[in-house]
C-alpha positions as CSV (number, residue, x, y, z in Angstrom):
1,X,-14.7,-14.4,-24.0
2,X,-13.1,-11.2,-23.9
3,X,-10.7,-10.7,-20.6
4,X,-11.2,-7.2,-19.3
5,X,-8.0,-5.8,-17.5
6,X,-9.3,-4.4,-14.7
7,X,-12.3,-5.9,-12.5
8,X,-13.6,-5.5,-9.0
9,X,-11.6,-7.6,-6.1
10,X,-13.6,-10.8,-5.6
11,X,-14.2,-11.4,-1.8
12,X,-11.9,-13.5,0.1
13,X,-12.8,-12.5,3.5
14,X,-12.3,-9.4,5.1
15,X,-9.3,-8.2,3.9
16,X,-10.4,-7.9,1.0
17,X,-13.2,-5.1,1.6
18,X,-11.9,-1.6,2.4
19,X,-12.8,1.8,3.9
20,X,-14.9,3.5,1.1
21,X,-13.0,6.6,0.4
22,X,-16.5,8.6,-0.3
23,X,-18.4,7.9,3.0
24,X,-15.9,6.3,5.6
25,X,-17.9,2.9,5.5
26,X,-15.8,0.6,6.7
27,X,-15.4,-3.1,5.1
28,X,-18.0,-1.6,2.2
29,X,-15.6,-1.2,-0.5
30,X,-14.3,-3.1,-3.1
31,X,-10.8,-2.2,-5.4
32,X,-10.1,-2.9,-8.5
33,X,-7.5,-5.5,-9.6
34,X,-4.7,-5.4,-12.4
35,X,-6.0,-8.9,-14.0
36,X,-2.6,-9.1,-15.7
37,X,-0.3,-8.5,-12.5
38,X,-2.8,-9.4,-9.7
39,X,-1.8,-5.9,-8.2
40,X,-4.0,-3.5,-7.2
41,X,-5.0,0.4,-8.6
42,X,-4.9,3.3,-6.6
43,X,-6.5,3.1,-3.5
44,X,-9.5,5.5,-4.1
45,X,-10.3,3.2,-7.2
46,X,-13.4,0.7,-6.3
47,X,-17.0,0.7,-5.4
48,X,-18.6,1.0,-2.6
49,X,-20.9,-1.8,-1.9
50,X,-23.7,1.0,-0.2
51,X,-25.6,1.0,-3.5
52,X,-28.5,2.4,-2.0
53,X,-26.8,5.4,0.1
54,X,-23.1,6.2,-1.3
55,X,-23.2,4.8,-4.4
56,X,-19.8,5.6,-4.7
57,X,-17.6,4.3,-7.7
58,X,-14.8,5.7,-9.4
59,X,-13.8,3.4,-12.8
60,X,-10.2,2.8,-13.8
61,X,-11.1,4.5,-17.1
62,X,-11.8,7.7,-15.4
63,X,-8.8,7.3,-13.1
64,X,-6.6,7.2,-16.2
65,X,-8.5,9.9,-17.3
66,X,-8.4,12.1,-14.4
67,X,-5.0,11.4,-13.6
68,X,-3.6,12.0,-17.3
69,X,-1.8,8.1,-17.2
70,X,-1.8,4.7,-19.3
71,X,-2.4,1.5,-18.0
72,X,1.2,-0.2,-17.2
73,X,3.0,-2.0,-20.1
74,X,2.4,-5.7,-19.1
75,X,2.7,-8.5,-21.4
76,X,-1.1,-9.9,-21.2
77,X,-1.2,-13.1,-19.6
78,X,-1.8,-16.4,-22.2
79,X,-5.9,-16.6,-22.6
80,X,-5.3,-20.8,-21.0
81,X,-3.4,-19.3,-18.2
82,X,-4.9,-19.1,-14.8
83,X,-5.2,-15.8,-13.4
84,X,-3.0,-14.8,-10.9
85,X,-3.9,-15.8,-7.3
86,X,-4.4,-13.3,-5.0
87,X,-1.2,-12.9,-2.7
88,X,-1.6,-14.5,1.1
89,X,-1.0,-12.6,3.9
90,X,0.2,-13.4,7.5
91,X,-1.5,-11.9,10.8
92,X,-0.8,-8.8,12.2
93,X,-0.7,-10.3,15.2
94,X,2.4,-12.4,14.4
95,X,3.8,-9.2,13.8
96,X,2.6,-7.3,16.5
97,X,4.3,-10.2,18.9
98,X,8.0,-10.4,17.5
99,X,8.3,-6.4,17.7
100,X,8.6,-6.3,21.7
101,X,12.4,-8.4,22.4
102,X,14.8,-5.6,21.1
103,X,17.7,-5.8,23.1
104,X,17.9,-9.7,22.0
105,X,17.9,-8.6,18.3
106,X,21.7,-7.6,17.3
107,X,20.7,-5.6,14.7
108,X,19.0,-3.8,17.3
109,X,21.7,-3.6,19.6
110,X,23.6,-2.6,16.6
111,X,21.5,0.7,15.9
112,X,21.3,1.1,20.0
113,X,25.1,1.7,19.8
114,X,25.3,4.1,17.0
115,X,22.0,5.8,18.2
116,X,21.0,5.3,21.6
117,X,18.2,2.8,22.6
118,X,15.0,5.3,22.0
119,X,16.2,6.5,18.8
120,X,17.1,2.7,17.6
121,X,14.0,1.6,18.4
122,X,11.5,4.4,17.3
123,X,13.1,3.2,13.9
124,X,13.2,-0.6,14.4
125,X,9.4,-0.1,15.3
126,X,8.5,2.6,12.4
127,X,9.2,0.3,9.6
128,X,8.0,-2.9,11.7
129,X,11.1,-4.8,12.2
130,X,10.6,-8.1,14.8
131,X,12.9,-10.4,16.3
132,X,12.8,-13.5,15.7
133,X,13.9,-17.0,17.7
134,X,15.1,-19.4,14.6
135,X,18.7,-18.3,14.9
136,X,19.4,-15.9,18.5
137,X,19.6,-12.3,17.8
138,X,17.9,-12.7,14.0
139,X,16.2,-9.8,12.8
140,X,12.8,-9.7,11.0
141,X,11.8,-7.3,8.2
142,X,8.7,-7.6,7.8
143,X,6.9,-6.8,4.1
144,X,3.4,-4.8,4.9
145,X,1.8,-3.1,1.9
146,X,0.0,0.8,2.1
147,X,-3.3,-1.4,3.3
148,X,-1.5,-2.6,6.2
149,X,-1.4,-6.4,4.9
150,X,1.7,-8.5,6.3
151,X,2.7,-9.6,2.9
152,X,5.5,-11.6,4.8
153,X,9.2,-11.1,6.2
154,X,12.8,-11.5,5.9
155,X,14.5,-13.4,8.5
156,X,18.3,-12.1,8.7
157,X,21.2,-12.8,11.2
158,X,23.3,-9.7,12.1
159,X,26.5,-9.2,13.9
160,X,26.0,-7.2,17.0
161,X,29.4,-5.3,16.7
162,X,29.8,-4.7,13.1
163,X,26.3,-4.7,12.2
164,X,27.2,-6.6,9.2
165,X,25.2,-10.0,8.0
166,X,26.2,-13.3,9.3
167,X,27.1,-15.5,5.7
168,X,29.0,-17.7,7.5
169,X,29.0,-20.9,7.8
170,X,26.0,-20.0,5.6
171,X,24.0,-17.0,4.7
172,X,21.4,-16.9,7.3
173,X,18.4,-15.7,5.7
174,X,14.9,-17.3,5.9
175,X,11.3,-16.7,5.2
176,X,8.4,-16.0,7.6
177,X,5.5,-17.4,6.4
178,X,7.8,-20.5,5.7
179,X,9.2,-20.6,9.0
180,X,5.7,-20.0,10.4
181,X,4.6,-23.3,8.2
182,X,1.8,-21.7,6.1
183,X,0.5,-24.3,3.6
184,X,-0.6,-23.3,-0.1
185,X,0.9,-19.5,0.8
186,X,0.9,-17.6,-2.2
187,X,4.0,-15.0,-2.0
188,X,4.0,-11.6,-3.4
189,X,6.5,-9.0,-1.8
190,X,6.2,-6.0,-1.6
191,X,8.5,-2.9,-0.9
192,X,9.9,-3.1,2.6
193,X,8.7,-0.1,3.8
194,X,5.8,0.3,1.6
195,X,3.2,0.8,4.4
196,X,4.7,4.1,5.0
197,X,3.7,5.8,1.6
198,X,0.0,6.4,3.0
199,X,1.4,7.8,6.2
200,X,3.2,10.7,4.5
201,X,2.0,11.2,0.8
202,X,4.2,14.1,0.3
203,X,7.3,13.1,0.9
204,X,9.4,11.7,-2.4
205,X,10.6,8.1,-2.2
206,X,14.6,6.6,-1.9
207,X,15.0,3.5,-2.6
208,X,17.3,1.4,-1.7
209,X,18.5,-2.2,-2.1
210,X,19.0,-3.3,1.7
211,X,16.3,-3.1,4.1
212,X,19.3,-2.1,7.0
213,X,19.8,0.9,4.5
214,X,16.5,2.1,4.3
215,X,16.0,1.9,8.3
216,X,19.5,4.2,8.9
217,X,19.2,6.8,5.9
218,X,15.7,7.4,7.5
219,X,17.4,8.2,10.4
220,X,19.8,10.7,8.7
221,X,17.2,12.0,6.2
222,X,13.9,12.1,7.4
223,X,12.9,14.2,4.1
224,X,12.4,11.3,2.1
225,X,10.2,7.8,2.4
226,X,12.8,5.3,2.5
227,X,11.8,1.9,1.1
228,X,13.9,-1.1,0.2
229,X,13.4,-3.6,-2.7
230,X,15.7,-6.3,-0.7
231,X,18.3,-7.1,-3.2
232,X,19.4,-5.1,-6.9
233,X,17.2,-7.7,-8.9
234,X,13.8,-7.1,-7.5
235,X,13.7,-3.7,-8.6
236,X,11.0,-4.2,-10.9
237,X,7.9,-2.4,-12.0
238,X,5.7,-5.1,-10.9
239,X,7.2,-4.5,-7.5
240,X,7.3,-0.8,-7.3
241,X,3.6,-0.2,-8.4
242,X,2.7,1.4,-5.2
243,X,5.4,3.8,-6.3
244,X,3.0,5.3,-9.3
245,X,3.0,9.2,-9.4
246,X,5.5,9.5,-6.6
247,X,8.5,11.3,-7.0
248,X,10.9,8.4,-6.3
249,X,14.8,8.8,-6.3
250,X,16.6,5.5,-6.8
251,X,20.3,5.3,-4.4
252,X,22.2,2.2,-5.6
253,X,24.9,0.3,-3.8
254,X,28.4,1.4,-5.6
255,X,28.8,-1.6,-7.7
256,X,25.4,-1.4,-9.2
257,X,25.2,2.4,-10.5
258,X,24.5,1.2,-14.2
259,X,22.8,-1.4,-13.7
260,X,20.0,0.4,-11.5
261,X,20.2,3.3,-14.3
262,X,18.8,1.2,-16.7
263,X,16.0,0.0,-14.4
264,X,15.2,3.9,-13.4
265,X,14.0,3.8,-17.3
266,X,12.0,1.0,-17.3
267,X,10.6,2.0,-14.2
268,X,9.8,5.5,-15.9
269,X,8.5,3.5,-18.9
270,X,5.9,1.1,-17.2
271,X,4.8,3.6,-14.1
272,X,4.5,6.7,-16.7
273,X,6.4,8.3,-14.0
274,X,9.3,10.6,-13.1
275,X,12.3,8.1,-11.9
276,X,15.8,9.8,-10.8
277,X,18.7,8.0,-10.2
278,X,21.3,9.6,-7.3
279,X,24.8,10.2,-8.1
280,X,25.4,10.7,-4.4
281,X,27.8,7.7,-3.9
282,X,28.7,7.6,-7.5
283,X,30.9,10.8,-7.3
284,X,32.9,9.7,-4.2
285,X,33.2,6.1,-4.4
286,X,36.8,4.6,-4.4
287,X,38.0,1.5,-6.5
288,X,37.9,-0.3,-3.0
289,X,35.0,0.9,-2.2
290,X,32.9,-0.1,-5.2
291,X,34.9,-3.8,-5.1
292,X,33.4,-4.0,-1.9
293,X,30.0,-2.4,-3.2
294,X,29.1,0.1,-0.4
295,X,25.6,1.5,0.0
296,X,24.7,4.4,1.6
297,X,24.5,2.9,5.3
298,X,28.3,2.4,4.8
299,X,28.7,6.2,4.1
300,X,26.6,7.2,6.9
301,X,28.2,5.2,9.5
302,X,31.4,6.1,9.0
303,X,31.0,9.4,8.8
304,X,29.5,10.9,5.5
305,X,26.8,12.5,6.3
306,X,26.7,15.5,3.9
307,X,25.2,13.8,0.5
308,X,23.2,15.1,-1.5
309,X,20.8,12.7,-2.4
């Protein structure tokens, strides 16, 4: 039997009905999925279940039409293959309860310092960063997609003085829905920041590789969506989907300028969209600098704050 590549979302509960994007319903509308990546299409792309009264449903063949864009170039999964599982998600109330204990979070007493404690935390609580107890002072970043699903979070230990990440004796870094003990949890990140693009659909996207990045260059320029993909190799067109017909601006760390030039044209190949990769730190870097791969937070804190991204 033939396998289609897109088909309506099967139900799993009520996350996975929507707000119908014709007549408001909401919980009445069902997405299409990307049978090959498990990812959803654009968010106006579904039916709505009101047969009788809306009778809304907008096809991904006209979507491809209207829009003037291809399918993604995905390798089609093996016919024996399962399809991909849905991704699991974590409740927002989990969320909701680790983003109240700032001043014993030391990235957040970090940002309090350079910013002052209303500014710091206007940002910590814009891109839903927590606080979490497994080490004192850790730092949460939590992953929630444009539908506002917890996807899960990064748990990171930061100095309170330096703001810099705690590697030793180890690299403190763990996983949410691990530490929360979720059995049979099917992970699929998304952007950090990613459940901003819905909020301001205008803006053109940064992206960055460290979630601290993202949450200070927002602070310096608010003219741009600032996401994170949480470390140089997860820059991938699976994971930047949600980025499709946005104008999106890549800023890489120093020591990874040709690396992340060569994924700007894969991403422009597979999202059949405009990707531009910022020489901002490329033109001022120093051979110290680069050994040490700076990002853009580094230039920022210490005083660069004229780039033109």
């Amino acid at each position: 039997m033939k396998k289609f590549r897109y088909s309506l979302e099967k139900y799993s509960g009520p996350g996975s009905r929507h707000a119908c994007p014709n007549c408001g319903a909401k919980g009445k509308f069902s997405r299409y999925v990307d049978n090959y990546t498990g990812e959803h299409l654009h968010e106006e792309v579904g039916r709505c279940n009101r047969e009788n009264t809306c009778r809304y449903h907008f096809k991904p063949k006209d979507y491809f039409r209207t829009t003037g864009t291809r399918p993604p170039k995905v390798a089609a999964p093996d016919k024996n293959m399962q399809p991909p599982k849905p991704p699991s998600y974590i409740k927002p109330s989990m969320m909701a309860k680790s983003m109240r204990p700032y001043r014993k979070n030391n990235l957040a007493i970090f940002l309090a310092d350079r910013f002052g404690e209303q500014k710091a935390w206007e940002l910590l609580k814009r891109y839903n960063v927590g606080t979490s107890r497994h080490w004192p002072g850790a730092t949460v970043f939590w992953q929630v997609d444009p539908e506002g699903r917890v996807r899960t979070g990064k748990v990171m230990l930061y100095d309170a003085q330096t703001g810099k990440r705690v590697k030793e004796p180890f690299n403190h870094m763990h996983w949410a829905h691990r530490l929360l003990g979720k059995s049979n949890f099917h992970l699929r990140q998304c952007l950090f920041g990613e459940h901003l693009l819905n909020l301001e659909p205008g803006k053109p996207v940064a992206v960055v590789e460290s979630e601290k990045s993202a949450l200070i260059a927002s602070a310096f320029y608010p003219e741009f969506v600032w996401l994170a993909c949480g470390g140089a190799s997860h820059l991938s067109p699976e994971r930047c989907l949600a980025l499709k017909g946005r104008e999106i601006i890549l800023v890489p760390d120093t020591d990874k300028f040709h690396e992340w030039a060569e994924k700007a044209r894969k991403l422009e190949e597979s999202l059949s969209t405009k990707v531009r990769i910022s020489k901002c730190l490329e033109s001022i870097a120093t051979g110290k600098e680069r050994e040490k791969g700076w990002d853009i937070a580094d230039y920022l804190l210490n005083g660069t704050s004229n780039l033109i991204i």
